[in-house]
KOLTOR-473748 format. One record per residue (C-alpha): residue number from 1; residue in three letters; x, y, z. Coordinates in Angstrom, 1 decimal. Example, Ala and Ser with C-alpha at 12.3 -4.5 7.8 and 13.67 -1.06 7.14 Angstrom:
BEGIN
+-----+-----+--------+--------+--------+
!   n ! res !   east !  north !     up !
+-----+-----+--------+--------+--------+
!   1 ! ALA !   12.3 !   -4.5 !    7.8 !
!   2 ! SER !   13.7 !   -1.1 !    7.1 !
+-----+-----+--------+--------+--------+
***
This chain:
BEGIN
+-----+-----+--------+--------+--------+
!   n ! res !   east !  north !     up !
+-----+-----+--------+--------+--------+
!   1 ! UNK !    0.0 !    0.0 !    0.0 !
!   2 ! UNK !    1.1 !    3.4 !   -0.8 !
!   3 ! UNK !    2.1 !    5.6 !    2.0 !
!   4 ! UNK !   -0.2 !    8.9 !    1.2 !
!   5 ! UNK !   -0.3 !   11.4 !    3.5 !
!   6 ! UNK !   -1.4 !   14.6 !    1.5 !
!   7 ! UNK !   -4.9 !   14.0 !    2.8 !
!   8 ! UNK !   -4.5 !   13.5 !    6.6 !
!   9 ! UNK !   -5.0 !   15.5 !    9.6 !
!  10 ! UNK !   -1.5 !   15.9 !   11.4 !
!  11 ! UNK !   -2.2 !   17.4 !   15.3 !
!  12 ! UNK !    0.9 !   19.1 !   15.5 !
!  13 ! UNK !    2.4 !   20.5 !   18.1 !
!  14 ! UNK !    4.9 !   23.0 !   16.2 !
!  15 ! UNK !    4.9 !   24.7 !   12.7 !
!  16 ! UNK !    5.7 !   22.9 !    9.4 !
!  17 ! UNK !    9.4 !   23.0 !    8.2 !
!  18 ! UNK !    9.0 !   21.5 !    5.2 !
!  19 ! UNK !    7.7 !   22.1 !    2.0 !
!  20 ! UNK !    5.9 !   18.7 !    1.4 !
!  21 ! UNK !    4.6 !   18.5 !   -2.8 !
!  22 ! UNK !    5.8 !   15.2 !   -3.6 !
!  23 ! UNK !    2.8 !   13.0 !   -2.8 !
!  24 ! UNK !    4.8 !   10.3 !   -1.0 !
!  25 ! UNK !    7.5 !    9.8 !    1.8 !
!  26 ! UNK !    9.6 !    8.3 !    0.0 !
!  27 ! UNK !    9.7 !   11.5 !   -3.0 !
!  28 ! UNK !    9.8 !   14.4 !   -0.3 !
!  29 ! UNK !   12.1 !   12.8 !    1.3 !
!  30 ! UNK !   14.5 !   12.8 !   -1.9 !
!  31 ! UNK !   13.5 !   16.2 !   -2.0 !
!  32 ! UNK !   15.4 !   17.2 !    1.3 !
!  33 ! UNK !   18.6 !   18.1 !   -0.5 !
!  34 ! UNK !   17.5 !   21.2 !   -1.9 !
!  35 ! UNK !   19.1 !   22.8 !   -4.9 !
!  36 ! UNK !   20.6 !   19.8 !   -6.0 !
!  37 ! UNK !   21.2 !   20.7 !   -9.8 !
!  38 ! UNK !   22.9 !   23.6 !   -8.6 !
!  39 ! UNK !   26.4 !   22.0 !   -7.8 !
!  40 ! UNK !   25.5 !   23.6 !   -4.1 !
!  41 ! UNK !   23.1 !   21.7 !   -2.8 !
!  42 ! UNK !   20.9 !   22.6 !    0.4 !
!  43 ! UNK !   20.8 !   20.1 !    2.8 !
!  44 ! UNK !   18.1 !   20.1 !    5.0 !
!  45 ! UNK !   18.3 !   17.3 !    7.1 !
!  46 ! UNK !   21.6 !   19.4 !    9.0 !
!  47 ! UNK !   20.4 !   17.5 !   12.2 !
!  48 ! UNK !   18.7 !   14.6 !   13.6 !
!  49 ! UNK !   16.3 !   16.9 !   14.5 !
!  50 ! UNK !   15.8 !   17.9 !   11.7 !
!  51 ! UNK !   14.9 !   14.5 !   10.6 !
!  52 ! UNK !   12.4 !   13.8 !   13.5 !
!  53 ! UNK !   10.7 !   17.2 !   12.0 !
!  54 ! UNK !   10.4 !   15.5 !    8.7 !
!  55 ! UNK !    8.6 !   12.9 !   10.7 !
!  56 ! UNK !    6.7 !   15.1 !   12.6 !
!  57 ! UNK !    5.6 !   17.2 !    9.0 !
!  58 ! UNK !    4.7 !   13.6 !    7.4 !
!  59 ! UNK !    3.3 !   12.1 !   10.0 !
!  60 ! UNK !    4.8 !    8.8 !    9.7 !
!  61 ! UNK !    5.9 !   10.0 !   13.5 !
!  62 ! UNK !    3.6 !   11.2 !   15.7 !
!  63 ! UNK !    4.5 !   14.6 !   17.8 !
!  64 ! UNK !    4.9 !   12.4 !   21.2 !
!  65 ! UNK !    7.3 !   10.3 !   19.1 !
!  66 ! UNK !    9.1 !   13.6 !   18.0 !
!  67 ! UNK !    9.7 !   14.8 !   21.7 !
!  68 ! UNK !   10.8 !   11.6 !   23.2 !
!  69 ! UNK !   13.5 !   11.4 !   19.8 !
!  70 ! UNK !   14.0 !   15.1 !   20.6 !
!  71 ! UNK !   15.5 !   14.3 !   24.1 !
!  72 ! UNK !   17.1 !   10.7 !   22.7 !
!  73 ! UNK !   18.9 !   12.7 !   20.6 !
!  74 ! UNK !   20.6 !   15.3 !   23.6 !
!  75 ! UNK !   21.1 !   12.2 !   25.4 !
!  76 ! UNK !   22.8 !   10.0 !   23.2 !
!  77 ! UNK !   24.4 !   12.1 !   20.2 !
!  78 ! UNK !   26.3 !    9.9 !   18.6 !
!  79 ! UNK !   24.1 !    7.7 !   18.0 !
!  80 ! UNK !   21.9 !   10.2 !   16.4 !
!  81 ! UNK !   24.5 !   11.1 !   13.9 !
!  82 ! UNK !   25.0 !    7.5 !   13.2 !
!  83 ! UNK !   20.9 !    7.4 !   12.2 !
!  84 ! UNK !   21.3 !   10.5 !   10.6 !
!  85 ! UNK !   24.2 !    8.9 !    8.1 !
!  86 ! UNK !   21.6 !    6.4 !    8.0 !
!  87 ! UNK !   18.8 !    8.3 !    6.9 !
!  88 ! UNK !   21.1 !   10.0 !    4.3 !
!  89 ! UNK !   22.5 !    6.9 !    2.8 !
!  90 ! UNK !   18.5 !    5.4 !    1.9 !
!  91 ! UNK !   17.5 !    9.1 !    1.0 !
!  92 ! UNK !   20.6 !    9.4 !   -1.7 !
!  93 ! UNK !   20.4 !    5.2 !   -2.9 !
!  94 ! UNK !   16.3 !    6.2 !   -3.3 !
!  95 ! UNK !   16.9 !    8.9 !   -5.4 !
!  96 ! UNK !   19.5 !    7.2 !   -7.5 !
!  97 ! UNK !   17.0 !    4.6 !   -8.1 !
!  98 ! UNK !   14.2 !    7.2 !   -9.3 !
!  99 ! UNK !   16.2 !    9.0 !  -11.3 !
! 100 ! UNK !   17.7 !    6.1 !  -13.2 !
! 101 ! UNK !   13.7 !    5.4 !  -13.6 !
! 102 ! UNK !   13.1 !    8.0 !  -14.6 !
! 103 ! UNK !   16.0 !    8.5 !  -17.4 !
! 104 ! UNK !   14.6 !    5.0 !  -18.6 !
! 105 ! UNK !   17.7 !    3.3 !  -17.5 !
! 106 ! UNK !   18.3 !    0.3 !  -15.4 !
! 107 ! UNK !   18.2 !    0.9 !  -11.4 !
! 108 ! UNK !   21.7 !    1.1 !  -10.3 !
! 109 ! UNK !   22.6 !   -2.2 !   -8.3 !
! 110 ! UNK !   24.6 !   -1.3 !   -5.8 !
! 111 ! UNK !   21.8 !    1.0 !   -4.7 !
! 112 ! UNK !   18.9 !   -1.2 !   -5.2 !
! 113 ! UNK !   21.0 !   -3.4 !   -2.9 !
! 114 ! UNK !   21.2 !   -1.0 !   -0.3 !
! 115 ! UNK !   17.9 !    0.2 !   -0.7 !
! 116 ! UNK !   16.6 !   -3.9 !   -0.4 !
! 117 ! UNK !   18.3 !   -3.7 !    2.8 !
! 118 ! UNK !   16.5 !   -0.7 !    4.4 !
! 119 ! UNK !   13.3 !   -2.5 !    2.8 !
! 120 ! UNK !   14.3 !   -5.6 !    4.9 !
! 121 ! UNK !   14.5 !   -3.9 !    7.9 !
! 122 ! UNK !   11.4 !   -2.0 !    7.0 !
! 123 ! UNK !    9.1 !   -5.2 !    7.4 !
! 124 ! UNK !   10.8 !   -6.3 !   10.4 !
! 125 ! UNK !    8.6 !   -3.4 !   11.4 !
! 126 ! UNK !    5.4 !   -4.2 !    9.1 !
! 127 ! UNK !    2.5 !   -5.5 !   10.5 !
! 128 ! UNK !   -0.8 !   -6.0 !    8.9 !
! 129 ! UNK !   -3.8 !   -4.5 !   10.6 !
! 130 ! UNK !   -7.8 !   -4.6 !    9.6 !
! 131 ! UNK !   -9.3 !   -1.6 !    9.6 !
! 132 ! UNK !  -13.2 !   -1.2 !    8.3 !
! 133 ! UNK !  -13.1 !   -4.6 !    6.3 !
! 134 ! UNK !  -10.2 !   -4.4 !    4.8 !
! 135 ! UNK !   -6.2 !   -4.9 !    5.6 !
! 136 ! UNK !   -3.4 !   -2.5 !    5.5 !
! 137 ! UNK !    0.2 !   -2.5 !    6.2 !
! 138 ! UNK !    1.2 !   -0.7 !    9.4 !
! 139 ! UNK !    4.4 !    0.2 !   10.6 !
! 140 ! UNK !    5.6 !   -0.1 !   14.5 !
! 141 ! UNK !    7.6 !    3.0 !   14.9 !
! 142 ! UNK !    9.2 !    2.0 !   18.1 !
! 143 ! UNK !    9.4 !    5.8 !   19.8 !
! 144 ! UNK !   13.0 !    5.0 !   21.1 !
! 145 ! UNK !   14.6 !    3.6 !   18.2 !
! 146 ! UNK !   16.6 !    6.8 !   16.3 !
! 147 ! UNK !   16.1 !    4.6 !   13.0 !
! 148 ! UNK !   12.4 !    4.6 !   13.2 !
! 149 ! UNK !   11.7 !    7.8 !   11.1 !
! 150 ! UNK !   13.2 !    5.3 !    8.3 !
! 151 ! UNK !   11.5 !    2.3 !    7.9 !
! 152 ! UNK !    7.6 !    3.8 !    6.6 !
! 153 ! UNK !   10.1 !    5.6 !    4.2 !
! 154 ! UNK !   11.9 !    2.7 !    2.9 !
! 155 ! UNK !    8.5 !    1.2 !    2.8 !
! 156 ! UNK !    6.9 !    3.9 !    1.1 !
! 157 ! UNK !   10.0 !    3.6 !   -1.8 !
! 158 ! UNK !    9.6 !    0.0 !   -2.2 !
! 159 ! UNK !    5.7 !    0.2 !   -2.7 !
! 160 ! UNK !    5.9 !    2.9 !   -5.3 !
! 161 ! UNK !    8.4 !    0.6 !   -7.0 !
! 162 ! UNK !    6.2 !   -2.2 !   -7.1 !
! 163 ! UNK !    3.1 !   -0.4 !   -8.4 !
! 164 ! UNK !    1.2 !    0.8 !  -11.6 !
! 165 ! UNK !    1.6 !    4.3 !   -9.8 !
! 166 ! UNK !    5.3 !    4.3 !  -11.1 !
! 167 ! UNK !    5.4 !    5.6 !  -14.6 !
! 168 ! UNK !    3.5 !    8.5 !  -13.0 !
! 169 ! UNK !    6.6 !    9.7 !  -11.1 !
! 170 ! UNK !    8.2 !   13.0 !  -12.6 !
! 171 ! UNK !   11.0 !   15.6 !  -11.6 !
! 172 ! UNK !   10.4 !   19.1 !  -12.0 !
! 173 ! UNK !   10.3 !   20.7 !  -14.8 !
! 174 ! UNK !   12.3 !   23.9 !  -13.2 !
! 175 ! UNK !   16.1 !   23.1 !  -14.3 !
! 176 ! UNK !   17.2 !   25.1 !  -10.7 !
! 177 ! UNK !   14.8 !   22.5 !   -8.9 !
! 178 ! UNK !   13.8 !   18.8 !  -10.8 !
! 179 ! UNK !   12.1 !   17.6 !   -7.0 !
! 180 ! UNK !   10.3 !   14.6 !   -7.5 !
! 181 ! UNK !    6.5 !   14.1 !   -7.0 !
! 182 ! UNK !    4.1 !   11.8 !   -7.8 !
! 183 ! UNK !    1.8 !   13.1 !  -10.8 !
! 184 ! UNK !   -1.9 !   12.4 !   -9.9 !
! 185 ! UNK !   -3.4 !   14.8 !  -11.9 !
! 186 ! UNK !   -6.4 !   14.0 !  -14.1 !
! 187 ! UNK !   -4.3 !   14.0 !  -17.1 !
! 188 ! UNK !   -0.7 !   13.5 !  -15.7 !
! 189 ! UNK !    0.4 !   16.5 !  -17.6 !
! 190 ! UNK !    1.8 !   18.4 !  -14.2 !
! 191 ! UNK !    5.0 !   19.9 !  -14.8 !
! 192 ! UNK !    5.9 !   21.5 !  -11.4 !
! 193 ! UNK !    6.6 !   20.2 !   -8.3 !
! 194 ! UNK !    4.3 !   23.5 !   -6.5 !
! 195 ! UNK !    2.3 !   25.7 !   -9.0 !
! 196 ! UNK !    3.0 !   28.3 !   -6.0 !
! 197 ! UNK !    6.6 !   28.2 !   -6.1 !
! 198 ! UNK !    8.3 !   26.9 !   -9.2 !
! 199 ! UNK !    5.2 !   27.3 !  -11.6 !
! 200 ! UNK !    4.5 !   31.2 !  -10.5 !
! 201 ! UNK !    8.1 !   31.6 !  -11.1 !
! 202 ! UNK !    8.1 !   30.1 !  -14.7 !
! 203 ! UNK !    5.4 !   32.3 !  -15.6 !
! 204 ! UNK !    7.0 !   35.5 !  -13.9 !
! 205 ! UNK !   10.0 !   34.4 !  -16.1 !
! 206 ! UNK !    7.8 !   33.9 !  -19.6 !
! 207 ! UNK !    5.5 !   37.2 !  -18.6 !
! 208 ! UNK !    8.7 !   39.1 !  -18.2 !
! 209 ! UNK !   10.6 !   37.4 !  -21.5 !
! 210 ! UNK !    8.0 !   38.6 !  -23.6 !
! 211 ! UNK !    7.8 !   42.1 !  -22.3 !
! 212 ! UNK !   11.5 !   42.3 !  -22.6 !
! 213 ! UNK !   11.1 !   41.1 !  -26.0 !
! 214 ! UNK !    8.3 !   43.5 !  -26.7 !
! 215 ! UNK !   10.4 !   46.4 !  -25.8 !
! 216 ! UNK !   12.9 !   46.0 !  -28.1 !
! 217 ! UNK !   10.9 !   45.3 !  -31.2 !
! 218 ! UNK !    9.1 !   48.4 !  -30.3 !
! 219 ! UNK !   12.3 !   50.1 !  -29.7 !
! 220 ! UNK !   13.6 !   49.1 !  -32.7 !
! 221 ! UNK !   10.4 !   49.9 !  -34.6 !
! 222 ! UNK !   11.2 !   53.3 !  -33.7 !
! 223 ! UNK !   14.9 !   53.9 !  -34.9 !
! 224 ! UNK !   13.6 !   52.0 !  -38.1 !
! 225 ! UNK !   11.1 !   54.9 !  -38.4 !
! 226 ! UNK !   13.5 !   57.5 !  -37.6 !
! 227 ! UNK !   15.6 !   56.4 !  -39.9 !
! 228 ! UNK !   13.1 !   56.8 !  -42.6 !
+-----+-----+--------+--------+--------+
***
């Protein structure tokens, strides 16, 4: 089962930190190294914390989960940085395997190994659960394990991967951007990964291209006419 999220109610306890337009876990969380066709890329995951936010904004965590990570982490840093390293090794082998997807080339296999591996532990994790007739796959996010943020990712990856919903997976069409999302529009003709943010700016950019471009030919109208 997919791991959607767009829909749900999230009590939280503090303000949103990130910008969330992918559709799925797994994409957003590709999507927290910002910038990336830049050659300087933004890293926002700076901090375990920072992670446990990303939790907290998904709600693959819940906020009590958050705080009792929050404190985990002051207590025991090192092995928070070792979960962070984690978290950015299955971020970087999930978005290697999209974007070979999404070039139409084979998955790379040393990251489809590595990403099999955080699936594994994933379902040690998995457990199915009946809710209104039918079954769905939960996952136990134990609130003192630092690697529990990861496994509904890794599960949300390996879903995607295994369903129709795949060829639907695009990068946006902003060269300074390209974050992934998952296209569910009615005619899976999106282009952007926010219509607020990289669409407004493509059609500030075409608006003011063709008013540049309609100065000059009217500037150059003129000296033509002078010149007469």
């Amino acid at each position: 089962m997919l791991n959607r999220y767009g829909d749900k109610k999230i009590k939280r306890r503090r303000a949103p930190r990130f910008e969330l337009s992918g559709g799925l876990v797994c994409l957003d969380f590709v999507n927290t190294l910002d910038d990336r066709p830049s050659g300087e890329p933004k890293e926002l995951l700076a901090s375990y914390i920072d992670l446990a936010r990303f939790g907290e904004d998904t709600g693959i965590l819940d906020p009590h989960q958050v705080d009792r990570l929050f404190g985990l982490s002051q207590a025991e840093p090192a092995a928070a940085k070792h979960a962070l390293a984690a978290a950015i090794q299955l971020r970087e082998v999930i978005c290697e395997v999209f974007w070979a997807i999404l070039n139409k080339k084979p998955a790379p296999a040393a990251a489809l190994m590595t990403l099999n591996q955080y699936v594994q532990v994933a379902a040690e994790h998995s457990r199915l659960v009946e809710i209104g007739g039918h079954f769905e796959w939960r996952i136990e996010t134990a609130p003192a394990d630092f690697n529990a943020p990861l496994w509904p990712i890794a599960r949300s990856a390996a879903d995607l991967l295994a369903s129709d919903q795949l060829e639907y997976v695009r990068a946006c069409s902003s060269k300074t951007c390209q974050w992934l999302f998952l296209d569910t529009s009615k005619n899976h003709g999106r282009r952007w990964c926010d219509m607020k943010l990289c669409g407004n700016r493509a059609k500030f950019q075409r608006f003011y291209s063709r008013q540049k471009r309609s100065a000059f030919t009217t500037k150059d109208t003129k000296v033509h006419e002078g010149n007469r």
